[in-house]
VOBA-1610 file (N, C-alpha, C; in pm, whole numbers, padded with zeros to 5 digits, always signed):
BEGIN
Unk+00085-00120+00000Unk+00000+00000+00000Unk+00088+00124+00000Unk+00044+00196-00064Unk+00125+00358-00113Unk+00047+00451-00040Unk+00126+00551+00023Unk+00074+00649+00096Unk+00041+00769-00037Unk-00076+00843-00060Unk-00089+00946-00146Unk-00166+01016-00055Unk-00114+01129-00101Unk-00081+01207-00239Unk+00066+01254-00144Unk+00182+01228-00279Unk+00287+01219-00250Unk+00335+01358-00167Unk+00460+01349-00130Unk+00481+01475-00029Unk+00587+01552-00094Unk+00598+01559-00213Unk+00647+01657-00283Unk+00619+01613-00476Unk+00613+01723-00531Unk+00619+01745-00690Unk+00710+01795-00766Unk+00729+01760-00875Unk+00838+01808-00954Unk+00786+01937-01014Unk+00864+02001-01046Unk+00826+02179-01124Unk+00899+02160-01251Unk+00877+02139-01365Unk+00955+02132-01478Unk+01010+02257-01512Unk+01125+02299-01564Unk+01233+02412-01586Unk+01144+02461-01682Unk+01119+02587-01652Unk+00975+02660-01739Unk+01024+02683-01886Unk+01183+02680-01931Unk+01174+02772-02032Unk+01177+02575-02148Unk+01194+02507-02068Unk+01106+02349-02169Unk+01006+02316-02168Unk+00919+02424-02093Unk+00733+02379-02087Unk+00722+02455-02282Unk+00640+02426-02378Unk+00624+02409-02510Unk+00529+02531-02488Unk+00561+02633-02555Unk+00470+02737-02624Unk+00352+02757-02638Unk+00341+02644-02709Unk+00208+02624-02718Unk+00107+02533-02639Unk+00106+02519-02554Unk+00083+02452-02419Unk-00036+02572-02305Unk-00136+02523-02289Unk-00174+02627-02196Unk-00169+02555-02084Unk-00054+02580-02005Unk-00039+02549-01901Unk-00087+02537-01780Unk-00105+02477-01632Unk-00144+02538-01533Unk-00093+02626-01456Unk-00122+02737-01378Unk-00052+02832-01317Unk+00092+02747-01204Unk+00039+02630-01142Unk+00129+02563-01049Unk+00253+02476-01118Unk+00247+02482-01241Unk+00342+02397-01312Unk+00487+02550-01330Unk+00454+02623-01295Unk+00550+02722-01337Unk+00602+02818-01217Unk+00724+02743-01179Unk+00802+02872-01080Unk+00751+02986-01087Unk+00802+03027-01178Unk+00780+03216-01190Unk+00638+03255-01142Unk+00563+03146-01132Unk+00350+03191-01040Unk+00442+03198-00925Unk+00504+03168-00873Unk+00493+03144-00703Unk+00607+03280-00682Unk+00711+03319-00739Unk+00796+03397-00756Unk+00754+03542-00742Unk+00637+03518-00793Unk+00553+03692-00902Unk+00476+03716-00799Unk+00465+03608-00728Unk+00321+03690-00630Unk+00348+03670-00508Unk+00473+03683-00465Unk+00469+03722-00344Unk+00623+03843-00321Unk+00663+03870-00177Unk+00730+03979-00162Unk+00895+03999-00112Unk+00912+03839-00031Unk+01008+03868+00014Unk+01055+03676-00090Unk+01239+03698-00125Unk+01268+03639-00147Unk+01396+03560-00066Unk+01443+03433-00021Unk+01570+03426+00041Unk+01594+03251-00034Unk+01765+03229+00016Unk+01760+03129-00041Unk+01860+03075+00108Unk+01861+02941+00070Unk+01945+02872+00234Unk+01975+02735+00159Unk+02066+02689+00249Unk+02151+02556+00234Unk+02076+02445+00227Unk+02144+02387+00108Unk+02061+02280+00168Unk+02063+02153+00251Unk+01937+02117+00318Unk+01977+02014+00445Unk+02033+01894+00426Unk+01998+01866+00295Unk+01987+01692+00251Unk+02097+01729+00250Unk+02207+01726+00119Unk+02369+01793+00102Unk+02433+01800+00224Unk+02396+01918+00302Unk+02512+01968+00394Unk+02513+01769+00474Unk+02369+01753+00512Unk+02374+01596+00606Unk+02481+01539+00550Unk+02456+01505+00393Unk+02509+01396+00329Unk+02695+01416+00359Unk+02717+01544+00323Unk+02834+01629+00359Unk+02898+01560+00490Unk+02844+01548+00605Unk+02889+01554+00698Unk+02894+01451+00698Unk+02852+01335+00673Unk+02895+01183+00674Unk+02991+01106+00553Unk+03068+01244+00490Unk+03122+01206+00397Unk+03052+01152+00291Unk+02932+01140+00245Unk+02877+01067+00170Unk+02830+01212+00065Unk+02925+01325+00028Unk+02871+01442-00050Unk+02885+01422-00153Unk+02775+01490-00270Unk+02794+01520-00407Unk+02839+01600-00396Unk+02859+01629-00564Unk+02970+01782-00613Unk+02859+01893-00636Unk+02743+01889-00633Unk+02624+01955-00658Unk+02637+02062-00588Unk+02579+02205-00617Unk+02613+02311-00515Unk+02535+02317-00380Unk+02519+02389-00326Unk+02481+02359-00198Unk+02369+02451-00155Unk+02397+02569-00166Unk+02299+02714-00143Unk+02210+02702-00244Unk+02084+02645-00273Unk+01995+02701-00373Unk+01864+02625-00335Unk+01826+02660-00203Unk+01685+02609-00184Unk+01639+02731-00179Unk+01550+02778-00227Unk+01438+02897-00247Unk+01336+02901-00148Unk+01334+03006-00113Unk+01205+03021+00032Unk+01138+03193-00040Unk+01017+03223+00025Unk+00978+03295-00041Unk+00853+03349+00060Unk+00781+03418+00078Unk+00735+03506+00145Unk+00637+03628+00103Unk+00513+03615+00147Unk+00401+03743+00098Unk+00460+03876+00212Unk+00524+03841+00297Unk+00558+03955+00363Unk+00688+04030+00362Unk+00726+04141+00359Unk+00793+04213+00282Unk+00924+04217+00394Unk+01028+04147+00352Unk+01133+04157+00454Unk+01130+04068+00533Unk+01052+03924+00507Unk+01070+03840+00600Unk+01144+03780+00618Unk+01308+03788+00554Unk+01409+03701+00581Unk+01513+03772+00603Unk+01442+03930+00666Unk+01591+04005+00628Unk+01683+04008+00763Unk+01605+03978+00888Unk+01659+03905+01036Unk+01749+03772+01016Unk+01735+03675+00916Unk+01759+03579+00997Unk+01848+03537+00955Unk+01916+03411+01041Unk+02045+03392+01016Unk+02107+03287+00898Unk+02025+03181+00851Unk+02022+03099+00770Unk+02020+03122+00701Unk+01951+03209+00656Unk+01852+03248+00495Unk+01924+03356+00422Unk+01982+03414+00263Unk+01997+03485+00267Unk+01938+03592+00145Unk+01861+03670+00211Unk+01787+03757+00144Unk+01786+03784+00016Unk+01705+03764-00085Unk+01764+03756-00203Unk+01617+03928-00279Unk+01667+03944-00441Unk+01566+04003-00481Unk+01529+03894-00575Unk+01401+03939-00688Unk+01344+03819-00732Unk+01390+03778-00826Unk+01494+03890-00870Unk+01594+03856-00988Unk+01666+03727-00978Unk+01740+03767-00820Unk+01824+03684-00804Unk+01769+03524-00763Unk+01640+03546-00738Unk+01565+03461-00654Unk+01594+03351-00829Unk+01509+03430-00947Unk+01521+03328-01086Unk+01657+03269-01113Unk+01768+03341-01128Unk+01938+03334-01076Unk+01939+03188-01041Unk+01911+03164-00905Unk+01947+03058-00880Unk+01884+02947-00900Unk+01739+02943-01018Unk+01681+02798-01085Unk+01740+02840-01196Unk+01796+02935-01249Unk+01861+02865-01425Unk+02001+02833-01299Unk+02110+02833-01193Unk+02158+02801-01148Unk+02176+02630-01140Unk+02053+02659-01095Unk+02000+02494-01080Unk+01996+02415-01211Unk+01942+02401-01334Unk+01887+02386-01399Unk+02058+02352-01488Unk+02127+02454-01483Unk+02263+02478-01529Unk+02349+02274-01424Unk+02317+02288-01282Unk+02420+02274-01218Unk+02337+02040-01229Unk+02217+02093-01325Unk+02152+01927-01314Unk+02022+01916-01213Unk+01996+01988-01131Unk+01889+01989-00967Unk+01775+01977-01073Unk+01694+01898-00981Unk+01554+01888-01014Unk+01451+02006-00919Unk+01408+02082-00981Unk+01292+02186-00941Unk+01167+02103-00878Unk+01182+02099-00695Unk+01044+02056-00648Unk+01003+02139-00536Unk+00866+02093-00535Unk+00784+02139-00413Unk+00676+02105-00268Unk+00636+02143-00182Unk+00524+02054-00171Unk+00437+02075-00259Unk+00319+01963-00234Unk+00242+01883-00379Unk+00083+01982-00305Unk+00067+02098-00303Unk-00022+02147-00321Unk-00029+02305-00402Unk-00176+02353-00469Unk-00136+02466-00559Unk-00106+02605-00507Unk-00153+02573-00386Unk-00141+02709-00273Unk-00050+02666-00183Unk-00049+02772-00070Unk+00008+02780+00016Unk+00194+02717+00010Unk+00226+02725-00117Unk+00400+02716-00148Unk+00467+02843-00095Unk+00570+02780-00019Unk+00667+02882+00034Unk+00786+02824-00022Unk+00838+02732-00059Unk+00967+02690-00086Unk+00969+02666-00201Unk+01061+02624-00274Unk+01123+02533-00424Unk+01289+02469-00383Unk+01242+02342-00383Unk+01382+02274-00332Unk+01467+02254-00514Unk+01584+02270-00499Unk+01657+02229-00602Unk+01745+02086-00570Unk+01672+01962-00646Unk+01719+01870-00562Unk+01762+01790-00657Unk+01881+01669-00557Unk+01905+01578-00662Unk+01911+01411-00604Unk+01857+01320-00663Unk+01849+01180-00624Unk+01988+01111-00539Unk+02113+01197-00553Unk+02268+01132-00469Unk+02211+01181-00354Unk+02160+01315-00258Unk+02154+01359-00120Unk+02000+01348-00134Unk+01897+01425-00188Unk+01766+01466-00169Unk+01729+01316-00069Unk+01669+01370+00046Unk+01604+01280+00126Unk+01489+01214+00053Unk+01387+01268-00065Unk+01261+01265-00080Unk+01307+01132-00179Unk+01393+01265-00306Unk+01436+01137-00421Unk+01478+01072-00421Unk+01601+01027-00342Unk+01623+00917-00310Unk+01566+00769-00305Unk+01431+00843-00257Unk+01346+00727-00226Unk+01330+00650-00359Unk+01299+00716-00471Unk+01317+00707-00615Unk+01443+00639-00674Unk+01518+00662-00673Unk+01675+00594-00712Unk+01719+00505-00638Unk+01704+00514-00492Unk+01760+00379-00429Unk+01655+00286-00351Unk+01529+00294-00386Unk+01416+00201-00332Unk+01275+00163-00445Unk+01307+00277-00526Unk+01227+00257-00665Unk+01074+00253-00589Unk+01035+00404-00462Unk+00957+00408-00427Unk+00879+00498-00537Unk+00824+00502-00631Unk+00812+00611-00743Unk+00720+00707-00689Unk+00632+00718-00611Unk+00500+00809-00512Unk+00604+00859-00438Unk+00717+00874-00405Unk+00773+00989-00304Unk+00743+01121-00354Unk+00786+01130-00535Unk+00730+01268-00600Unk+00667+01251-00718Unk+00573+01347-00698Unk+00481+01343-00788Unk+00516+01423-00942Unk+00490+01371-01020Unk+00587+01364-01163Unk+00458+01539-01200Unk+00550+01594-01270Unk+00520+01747-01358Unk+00370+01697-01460Unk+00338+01776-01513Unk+00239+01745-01620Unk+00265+01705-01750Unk+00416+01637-01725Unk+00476+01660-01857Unk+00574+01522-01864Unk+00599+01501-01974Unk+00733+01361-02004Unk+00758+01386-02136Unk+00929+01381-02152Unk+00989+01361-02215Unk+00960+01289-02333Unk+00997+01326-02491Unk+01013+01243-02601Unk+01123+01298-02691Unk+01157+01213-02728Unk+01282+01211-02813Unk+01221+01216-03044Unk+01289+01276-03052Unk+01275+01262-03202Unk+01402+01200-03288Unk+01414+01054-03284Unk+01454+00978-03324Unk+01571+01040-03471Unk+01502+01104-03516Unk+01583+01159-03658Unk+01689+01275-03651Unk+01637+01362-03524Unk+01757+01464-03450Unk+01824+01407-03372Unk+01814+01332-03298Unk+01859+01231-03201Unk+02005+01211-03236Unk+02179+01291-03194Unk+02288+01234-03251Unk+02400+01164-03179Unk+02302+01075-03079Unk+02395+01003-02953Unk+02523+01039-02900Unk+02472+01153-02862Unk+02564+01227-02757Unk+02575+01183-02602Unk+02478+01147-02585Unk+02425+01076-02436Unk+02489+01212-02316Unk+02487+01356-02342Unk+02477+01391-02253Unk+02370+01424-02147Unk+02223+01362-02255Unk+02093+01351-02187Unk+02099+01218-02057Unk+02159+01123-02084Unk+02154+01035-02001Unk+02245+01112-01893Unk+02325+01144-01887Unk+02390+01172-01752Unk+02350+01310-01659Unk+02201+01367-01737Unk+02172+01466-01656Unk+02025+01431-01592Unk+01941+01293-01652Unk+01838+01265-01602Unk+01870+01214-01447Unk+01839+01224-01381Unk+01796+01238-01171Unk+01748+01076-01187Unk+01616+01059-01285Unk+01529+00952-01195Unk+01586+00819-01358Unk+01688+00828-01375Unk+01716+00699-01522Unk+01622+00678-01579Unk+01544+00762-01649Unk+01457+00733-01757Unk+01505+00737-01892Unk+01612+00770-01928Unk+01663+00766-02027Unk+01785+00647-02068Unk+01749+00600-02173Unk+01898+00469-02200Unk+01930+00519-02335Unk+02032+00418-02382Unk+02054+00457-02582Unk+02070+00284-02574Unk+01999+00297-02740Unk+01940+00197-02820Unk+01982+00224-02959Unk+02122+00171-02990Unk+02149+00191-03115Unk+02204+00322-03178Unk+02228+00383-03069Unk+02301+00505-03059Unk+02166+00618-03046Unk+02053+00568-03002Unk+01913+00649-03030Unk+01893+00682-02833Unk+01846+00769-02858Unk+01793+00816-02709Unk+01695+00739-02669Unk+01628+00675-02577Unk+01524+00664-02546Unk+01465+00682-02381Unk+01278+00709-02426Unk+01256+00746-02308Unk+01163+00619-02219Unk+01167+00613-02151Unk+01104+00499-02012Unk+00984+00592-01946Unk+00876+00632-01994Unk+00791+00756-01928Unk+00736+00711-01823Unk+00744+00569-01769Unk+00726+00518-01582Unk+00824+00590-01547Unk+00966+00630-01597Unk+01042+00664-01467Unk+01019+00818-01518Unk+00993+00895-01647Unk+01021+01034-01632Unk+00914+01101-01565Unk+00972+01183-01445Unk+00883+01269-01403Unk+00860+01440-01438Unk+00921+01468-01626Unk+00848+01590-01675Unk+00998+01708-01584Unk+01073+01689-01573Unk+01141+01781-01531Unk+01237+01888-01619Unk+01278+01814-01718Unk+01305+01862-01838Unk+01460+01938-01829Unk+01555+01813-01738Unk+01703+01836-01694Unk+01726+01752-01862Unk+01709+01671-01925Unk+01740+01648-02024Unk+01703+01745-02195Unk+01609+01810-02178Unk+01536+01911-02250Unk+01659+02041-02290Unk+01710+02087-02169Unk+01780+02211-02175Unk+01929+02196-02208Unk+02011+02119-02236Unk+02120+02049-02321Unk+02155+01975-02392Unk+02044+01919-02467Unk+02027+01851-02556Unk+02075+01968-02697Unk+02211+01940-02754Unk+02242+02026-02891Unk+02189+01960-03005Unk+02105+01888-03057Unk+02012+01867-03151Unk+01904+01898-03155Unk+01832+01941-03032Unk+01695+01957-02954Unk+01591+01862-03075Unk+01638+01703-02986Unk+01611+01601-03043Unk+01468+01591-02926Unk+01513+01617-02816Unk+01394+01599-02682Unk+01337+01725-02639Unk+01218+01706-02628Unk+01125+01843-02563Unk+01063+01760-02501Unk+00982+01856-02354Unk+00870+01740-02291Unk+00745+01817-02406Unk+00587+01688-02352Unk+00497+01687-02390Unk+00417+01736-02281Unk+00274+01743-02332Unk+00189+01774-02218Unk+00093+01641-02213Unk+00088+01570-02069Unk-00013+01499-02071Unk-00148+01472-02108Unk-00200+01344-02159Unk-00378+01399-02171Unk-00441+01434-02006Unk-00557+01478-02027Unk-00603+01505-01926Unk-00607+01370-01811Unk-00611+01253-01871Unk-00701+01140-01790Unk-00522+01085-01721Unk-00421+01145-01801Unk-00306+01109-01738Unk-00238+01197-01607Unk-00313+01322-01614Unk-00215+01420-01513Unk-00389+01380-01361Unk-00263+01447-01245Unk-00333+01408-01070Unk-00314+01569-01070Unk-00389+01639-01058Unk-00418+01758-00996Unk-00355+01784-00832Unk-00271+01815-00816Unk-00256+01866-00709Unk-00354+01929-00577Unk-00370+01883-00480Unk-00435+01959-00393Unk-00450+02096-00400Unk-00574+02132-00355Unk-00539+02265-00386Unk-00473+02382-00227Unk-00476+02318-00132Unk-00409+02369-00002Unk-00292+02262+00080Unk-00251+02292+00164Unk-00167+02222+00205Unk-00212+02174+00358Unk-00357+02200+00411Unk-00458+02179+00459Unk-00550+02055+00396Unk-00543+02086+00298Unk-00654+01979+00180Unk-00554+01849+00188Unk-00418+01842+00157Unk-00339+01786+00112Unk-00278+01644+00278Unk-00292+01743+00373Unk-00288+01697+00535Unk-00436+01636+00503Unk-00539+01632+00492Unk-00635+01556+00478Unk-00665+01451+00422Unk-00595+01444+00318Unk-00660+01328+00184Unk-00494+01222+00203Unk-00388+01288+00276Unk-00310+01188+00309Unk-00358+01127+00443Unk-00415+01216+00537Unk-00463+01107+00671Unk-00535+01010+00625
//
């Protein structure tokens, strides 16, 4: 038995969500960014842990995003360090640049954070890579496809996917869409732009809770 609705979601790197796509407002950083006031960013826990038991990636360390409707709410404290919203975007093409998967908690409101995470430290993903719990996070509205004819087996897509959804077959990319969860770390370095994600049909995407109240409920 699987505990749902999972306790975090993936945010796919907005500038590989497709144009022509009418998106939902919660699939896109920049909603949660735009509407509120104070921005900060802090270490992250999984990492620094992993760090301290010797067990660290090379992944950077400072780029968990916290965020705030109130104006100056991080400008006291000691962890956090105050960012503007410029800098706040800064550090997801940071991310996005450095391999991190863009997540959150799994409801459409009440987001204060965006973890930049990766399956070697992330406590959540992990669960994903080394227990093949796949409900730890809840996959984007979106998965990966490859176009076979741009496709020029470079395989630097394989070494930036988090959850191994990607293999090569004949020197061809391919995608495993049980394991992709729509994040689109393979999308943004791909030099053939052989892969873009898709948008799910409707009967395939789970709507997110819409509070984090709602979300404490339907998991009790």
């Amino acid at each position: 038995m699987t505990a749902e609705p999972s306790v975090h979601r993936v945010i796919p790197i907005e500038k590989t969500i497709p144009v022509n796509v009418d998106v939902m407002p919660y699939e896109k950083a920049s909603t949660y960014l735009d509407d509120v006031n104070a921005w900060g960013v802090l270490d992250c826990i999984c990492r620094v842990q992993k760090k301290l038991i010797g067990e660290g990636c090379d992944h950077p360390v400072e780029n968990c995003l916290v965020f705030s409707s109130k104006v100056g709410a991080f400008d006291r404290t000691d962890d956090i360090r105050t960012l503007s919203k410029e800098e706040a975007l800064s550090i997801l093409d940071e991310a996005n640049q450095a391999g991190l998967v863009h997540s959150t908690n799994n409801a459409r409101q009440d987001v204060t954070y965006i973890c930049n995470c990766c399956t070697c430290s992330c406590g959540v993903l992990r669960g994903i890579a080394e227990f093949g719990k796949h409900n730890s996070v809840a996959s984007s509205d979106f998965y990966a496809t490859v176009d076979e004819d741009l496709c020029n087996g470079c395989e630097v897509c394989i070494d930036r996917c988090q959850f191994i959804a990607l293999t090569m077959e004949d020197d061809i990319c391919k995608v495993d869409t049980t394991y992709c969860y729509g994040c689109g770390l393979c999308v943004t370095t791909c030099s053939s732009e052989a892969i873009q994600l898709i948008h799910k049909e409707k009967d395939q995407i789970t709507m997110p809770p819409e509070t984090e109240e709602d979300w404490r409920e339907i998991r009790a």
